[in-house]
N, C-alpha and C positions, 0 to 999 in steps of 0.2 A: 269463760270457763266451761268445758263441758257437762253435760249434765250425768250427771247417776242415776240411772232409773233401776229401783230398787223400792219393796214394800217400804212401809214406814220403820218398822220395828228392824229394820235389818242395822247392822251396825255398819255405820259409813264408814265406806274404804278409806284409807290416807294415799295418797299419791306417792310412791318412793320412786327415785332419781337411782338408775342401779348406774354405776360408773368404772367401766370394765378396765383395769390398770392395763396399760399397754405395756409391752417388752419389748425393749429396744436395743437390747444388748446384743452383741454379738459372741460367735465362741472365736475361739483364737486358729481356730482351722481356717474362718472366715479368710482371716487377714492376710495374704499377700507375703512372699519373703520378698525383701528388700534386694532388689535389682542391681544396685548400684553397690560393685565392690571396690574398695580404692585398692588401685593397681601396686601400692608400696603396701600394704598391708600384707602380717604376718598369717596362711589363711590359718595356722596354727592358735594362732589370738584374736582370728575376728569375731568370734563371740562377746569378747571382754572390749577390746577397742579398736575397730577397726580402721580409724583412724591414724593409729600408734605410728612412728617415726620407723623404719625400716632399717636394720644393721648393716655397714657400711660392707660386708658381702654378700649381701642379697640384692643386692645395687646391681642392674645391666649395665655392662660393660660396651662400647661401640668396638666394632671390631677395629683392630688395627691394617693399614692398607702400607707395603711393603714398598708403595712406590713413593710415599707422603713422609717426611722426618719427622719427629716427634718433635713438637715446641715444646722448650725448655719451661719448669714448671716453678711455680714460686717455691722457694724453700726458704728455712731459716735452721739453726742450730738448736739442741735442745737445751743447751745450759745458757745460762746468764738469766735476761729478766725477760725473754723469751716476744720483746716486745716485735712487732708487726711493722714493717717497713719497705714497703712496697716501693719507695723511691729511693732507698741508699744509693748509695756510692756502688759504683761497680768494680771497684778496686780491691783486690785480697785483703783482707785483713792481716794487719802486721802481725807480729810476732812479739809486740813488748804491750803497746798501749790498749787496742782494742778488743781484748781475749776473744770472749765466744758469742758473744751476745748482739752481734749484728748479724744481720740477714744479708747473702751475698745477693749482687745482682741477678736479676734475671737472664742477664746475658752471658752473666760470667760461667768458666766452665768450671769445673769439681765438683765435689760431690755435694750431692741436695737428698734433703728429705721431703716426700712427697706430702702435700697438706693431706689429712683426712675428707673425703668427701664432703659436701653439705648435703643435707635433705633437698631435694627442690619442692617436697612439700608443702614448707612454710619460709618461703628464702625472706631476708632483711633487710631493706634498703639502707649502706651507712652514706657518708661523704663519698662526693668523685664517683659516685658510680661503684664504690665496688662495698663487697660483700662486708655487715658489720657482723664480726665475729661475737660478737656478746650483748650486744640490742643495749644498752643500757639507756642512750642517749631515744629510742623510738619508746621503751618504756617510761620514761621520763614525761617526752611530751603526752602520752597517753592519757598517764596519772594528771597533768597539767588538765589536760581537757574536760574530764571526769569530775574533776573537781570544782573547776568554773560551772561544770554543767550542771553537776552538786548544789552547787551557793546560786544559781540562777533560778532552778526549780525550786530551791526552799523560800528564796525572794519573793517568787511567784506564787505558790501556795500560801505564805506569808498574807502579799496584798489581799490575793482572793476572799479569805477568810475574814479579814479587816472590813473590805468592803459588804460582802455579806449578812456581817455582824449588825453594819450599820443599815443596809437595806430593809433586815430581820425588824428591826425594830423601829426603822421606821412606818414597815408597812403596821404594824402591832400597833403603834400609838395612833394610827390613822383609822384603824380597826377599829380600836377597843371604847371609841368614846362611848358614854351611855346613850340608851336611843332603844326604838323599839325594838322587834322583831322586823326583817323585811318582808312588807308585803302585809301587814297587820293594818289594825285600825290605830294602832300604839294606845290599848288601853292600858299597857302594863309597859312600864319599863326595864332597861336590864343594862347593868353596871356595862356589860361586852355584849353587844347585841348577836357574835359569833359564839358565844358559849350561854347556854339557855335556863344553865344552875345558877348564872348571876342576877336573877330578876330580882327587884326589888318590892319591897311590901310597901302596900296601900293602907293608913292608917285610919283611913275610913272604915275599914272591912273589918269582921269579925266574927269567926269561926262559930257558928249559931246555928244551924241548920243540920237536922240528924242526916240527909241527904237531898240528893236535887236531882230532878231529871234534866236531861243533856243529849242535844239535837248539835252535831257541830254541822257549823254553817256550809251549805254545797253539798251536801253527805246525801243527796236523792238519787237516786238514778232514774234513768240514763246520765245526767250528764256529770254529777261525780264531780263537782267544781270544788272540795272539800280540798287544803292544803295542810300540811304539817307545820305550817309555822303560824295559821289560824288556829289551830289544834292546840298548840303548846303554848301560846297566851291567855286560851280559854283554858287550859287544864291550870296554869298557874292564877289566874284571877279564881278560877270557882276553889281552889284547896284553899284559899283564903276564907273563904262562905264556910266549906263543909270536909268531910274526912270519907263522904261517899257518893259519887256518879249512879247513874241508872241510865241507859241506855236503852235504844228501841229497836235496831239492826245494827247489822255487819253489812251493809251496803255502801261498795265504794271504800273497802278497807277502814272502816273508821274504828272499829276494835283497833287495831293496829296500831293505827295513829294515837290513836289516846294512852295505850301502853306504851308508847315509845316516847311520847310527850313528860308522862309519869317518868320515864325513863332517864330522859332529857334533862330534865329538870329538879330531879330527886325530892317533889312533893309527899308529902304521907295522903294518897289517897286509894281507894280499894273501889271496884268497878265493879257493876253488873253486866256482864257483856249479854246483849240480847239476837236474837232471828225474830224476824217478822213474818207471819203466817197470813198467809194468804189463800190458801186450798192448794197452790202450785206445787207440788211437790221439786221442780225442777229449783226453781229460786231458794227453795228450804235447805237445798241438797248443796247449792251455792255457800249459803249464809252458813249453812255447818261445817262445809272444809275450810272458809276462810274462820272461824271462831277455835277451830283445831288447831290451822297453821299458827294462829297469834297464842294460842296456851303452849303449843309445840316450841315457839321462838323465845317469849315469855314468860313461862312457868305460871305459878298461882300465887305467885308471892301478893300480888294489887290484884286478882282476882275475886270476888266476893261469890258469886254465882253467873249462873247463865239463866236469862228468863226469855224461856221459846214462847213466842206470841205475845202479843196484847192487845186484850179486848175481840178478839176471836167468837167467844160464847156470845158476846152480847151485840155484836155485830150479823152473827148469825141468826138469831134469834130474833134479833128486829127485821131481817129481809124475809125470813118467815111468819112475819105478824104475831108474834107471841113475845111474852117476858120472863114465860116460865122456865128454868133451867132445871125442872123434874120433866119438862114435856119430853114429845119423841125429839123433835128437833134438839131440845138444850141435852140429850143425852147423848147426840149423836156428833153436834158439836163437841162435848166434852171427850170423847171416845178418842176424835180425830186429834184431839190436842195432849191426852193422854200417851197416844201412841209415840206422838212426835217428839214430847218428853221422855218417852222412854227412849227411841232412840238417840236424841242426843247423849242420852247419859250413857249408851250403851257405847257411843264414840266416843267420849271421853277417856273414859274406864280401858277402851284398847289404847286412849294412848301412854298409859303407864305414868303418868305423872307423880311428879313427888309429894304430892298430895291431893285428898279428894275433892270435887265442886260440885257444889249445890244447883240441883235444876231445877226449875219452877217455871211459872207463869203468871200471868196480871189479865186479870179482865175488870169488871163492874163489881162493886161491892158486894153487890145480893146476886151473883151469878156463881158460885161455889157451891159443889156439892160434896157429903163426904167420900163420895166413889171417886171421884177426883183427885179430893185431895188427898186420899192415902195412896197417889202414885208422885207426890210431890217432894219435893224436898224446902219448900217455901213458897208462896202464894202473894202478889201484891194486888190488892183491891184499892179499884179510883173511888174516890169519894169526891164530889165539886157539886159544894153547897148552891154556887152559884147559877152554875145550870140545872138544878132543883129545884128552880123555885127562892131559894132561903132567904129572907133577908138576912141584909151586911150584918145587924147587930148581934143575930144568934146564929152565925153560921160559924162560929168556931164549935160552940156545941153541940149542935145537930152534927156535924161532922165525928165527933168522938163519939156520938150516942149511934149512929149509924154504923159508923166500922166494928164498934163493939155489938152491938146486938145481931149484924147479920153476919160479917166475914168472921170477926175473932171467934164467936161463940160458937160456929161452925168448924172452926178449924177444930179450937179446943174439945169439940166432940168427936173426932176424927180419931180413930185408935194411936195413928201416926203421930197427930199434932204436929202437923209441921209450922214452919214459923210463920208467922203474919204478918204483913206490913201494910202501913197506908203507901199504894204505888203513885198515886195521883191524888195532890188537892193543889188549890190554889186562888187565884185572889186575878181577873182581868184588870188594867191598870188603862189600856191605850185603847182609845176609840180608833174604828173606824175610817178612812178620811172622809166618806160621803153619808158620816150618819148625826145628825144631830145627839149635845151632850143629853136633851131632854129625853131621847129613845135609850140611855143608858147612863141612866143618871147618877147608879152607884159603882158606874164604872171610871176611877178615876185613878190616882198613884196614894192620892190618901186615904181612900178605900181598901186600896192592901196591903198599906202600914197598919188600918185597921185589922183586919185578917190575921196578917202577921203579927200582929201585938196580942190579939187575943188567945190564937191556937200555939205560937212556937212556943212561948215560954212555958206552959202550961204541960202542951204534951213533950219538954226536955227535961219536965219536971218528972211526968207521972212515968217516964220510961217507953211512950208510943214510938213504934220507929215508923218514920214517915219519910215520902220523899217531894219536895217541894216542887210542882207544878207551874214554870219550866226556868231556865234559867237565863233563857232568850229568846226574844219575841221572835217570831219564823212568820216571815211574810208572805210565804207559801199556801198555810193556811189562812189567811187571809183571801186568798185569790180563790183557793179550792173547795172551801167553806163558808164564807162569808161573814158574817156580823165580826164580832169580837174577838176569834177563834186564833188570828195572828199579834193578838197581843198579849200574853199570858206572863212574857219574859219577867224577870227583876232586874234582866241589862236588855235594852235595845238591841237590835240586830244591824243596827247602822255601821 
């Protein structure tokens, strides 16, 4: 994707596709008069039909040659039943039996009346060779033809449909057996693995978690190995857990995927689409035409907000040896991540949408300031007892006593107040493979049933909205961070 380069605060262009309709018509001056006149046409009627049959004296005539006799022409009489006899008798007709109604010979002399010309436009083939005066018997077999050819093509159409019927449904039953998604790990099944609304419920699971964060698998770049049917087994396993996602980029189209998963699948769940902030303005410029194009495709129906950056401040703040987020450093940090919230929102807001979206951002609990956050629209602070120091047994507490005392009370001092959320906690379950359980002793799967047994219930009770810290373990960090860091999940990444 090309980059934008553009201040921060400018409002990001949208790419429009202008598609110029061609004219391909022609005028009628264009078109050619018709070359070809039929030589028996009336040119008095060839507008209307110039095909039309010609009156029998408009007809050329061959000249007559004065050295050549004229053969004798067929004739018949015009009374009796007027019938056609080209081989009678060549004998006069009597006088008592056979009145008027035979045709004298050809050869015979007296007087003859000349046939009427034929068209040789559209002449008739009857018996013998000669001329049929009334077609009855060529229209006949016509009609004959027409109608076998009738009953052959409805035969035909017939079988066609028959067999199709059956192919239709046999490729269908070979289809629709249950089974997973292709290309999954099959932690979910689905009545018709071709249609993605059939999945079916896991009665293990149970809708407990105010929300979750969510890494779908491959979703890094460069290499973008993230598929849509990994996508839409994890969007329907985790709507089972929760009714909200939280996301950390648009890298690799995964906004996309996950709304079209939602889409797919007709879960009830609502998404935080996020950009990841880096200082790169090119990448940011990236991640905001693609989170534009998917609200543009999408709408805000499953949309909850946009949260630009995460942990920005406190990433910043530690390469400069400080923790203060009043210092020079945490104010400059915050500036750069203010700005970039303002112009998302300012891209947004041009694209007309049918409703408005919330933009915010996630750093470290105690990295908020209120110059910050009265340019917010929502805020989510990490809170992880466990990398604090806490122990397992008070680390549900310190957790609420922490988000409360430094993010909420900060918020709620902000003239704005915008909203508050826990963006990160959570509970490590998987070691390591090359580290001893003694170097991580209260890092186990019963460790963050304790966790969770202590903090969910408690904060669905008092009303905290939190997002649980993560929803599958990413092996990535593992490789990139070391100790613990790839096992956070509540599902493996296997």
């Amino acid at each position: 994707m090309p980059a934008h380069r553009a201040t921060p605060s400018e409002v990001l262009p949208l790419k429009e596709r202008a598609h110029r309709p061609t004219d391909s018509t022609a005028s009628a001056a264009d078109i050619p008069p018709d070359p070809h006149v039929s030589p028996f046409a009336d040119p008095r009627a060839a507008p209307l039909n110039p095909f039309a049959d010609p009156s029998p004296s408009d007809l050329p005539r061959a000249p007559e040659r004065a050295a050549r006799p004229r053969a004798p022409t067929l004739s018949f009489s015009t009374g009796g039943t007027g019938h056609f006899a080209p081989f009678s008798d060549d004998r006069e007709p009597d006088q008592e039996g056979l009145g008027q109604g035979h045709m004298k010979s050809p050869l015979s002399p007296g007087a003859a009346k000349e046939l009427p010309p034929r068209s040789p436009v559209r002449p008739r083939r009857g018996k013998g060779g000669y001329w049929d005066m009334d077609g009855t018997a060529t229209r006949q077999r016509r009609r004959r033809l027409l109608i076998y050819g009738g009953v052959a093509l409805l035969l035909a159409v017939i079988v066609a449909t028959v067999v199709g019927v059956f192919v239709s449904r046999a490729s269908r039953s070979h289809s629709s057996g249950p089974g997973p998604l292709p290309g999954t790990v099959g932690a979910v099944s689905f009545e018709n693995p071709s249609d993605p609304s059939t999945y079916v419920l896991d009665g293990a699971l149970q809708n407990s978690f105010y929300g979750l964060d969510y890494v779908p698998y491959g979703a890094y770049a460069p290499d973008c190995q993230i598929t849509q049917n990994n996508v839409t087994e994890d969007i329907v396993l985790l709507s089972q857990l929760t009714t909200r996602l939280r996301l950390y980029s648009a890298e690799c189209e995964q906004d996309r995927m996950v709304l079209e998963a939602i889409r797919l699948t007709g879960v009830e769940l609502i998404v935080y689409l996020a950009l990841n902030l880096t200082g790169n303005n090119t990448g940011f410029y990236e991640q905001a035409s693609e989170v534009a194009n998917s609200l543009l495709t999408y709408g805000t129906k499953n949309v909850a907000g946009v949260v630009v950056g995460d942990q920005f401040i406190a990433t910043y703040l530690a390469a400069h040896n400080t923790s203060d987020p009043n210092s020079q450093a945490g104010q400059t940090a915050a500036a750069y991540v203010s700005s970039e919230v303002s112009s998302m929102r300012a891209t947004i807001t041009a694209l007309n949408l049918s409703a408005p979206v919330a933009v915010g951002t996630a750093d470290g609990g105690n990295m908020f300031t209120p110059v910050l956050l009265q340019e917010l629209d929502f805020a989510m602070a990490s809170v992880m007892p466990w990398r604090n120091g806490v122990p397992l047994g008070s680390a549900a507490q310190w957790t609420t006593t922490f988000f409360k005392d430094y993010a909420l009370s900060t918020s709620q001092a902000t003239a704005s107040n915008p909203a508050m959320y826990i963006g990160e906690t959570g509970w490590p379950s998987t070691l390591p493979l090359s580290a001893p359980e003694s170097q991580y002793p209260t890092v186990s799967p019963a460790a963050l049933q304790t966790f969770l047994d202590s903090f969910v219930c408690p904060s669905n009770q008092n009303g905290t909205g939190y997002f649980w810290y993560e929803a599958f373990d990413e092996a990535w960090r593992q490789e990139t961070y070391g100790g613990v860091e790839g096992g956070w999940g509540l599902f493996t990444s296997a």
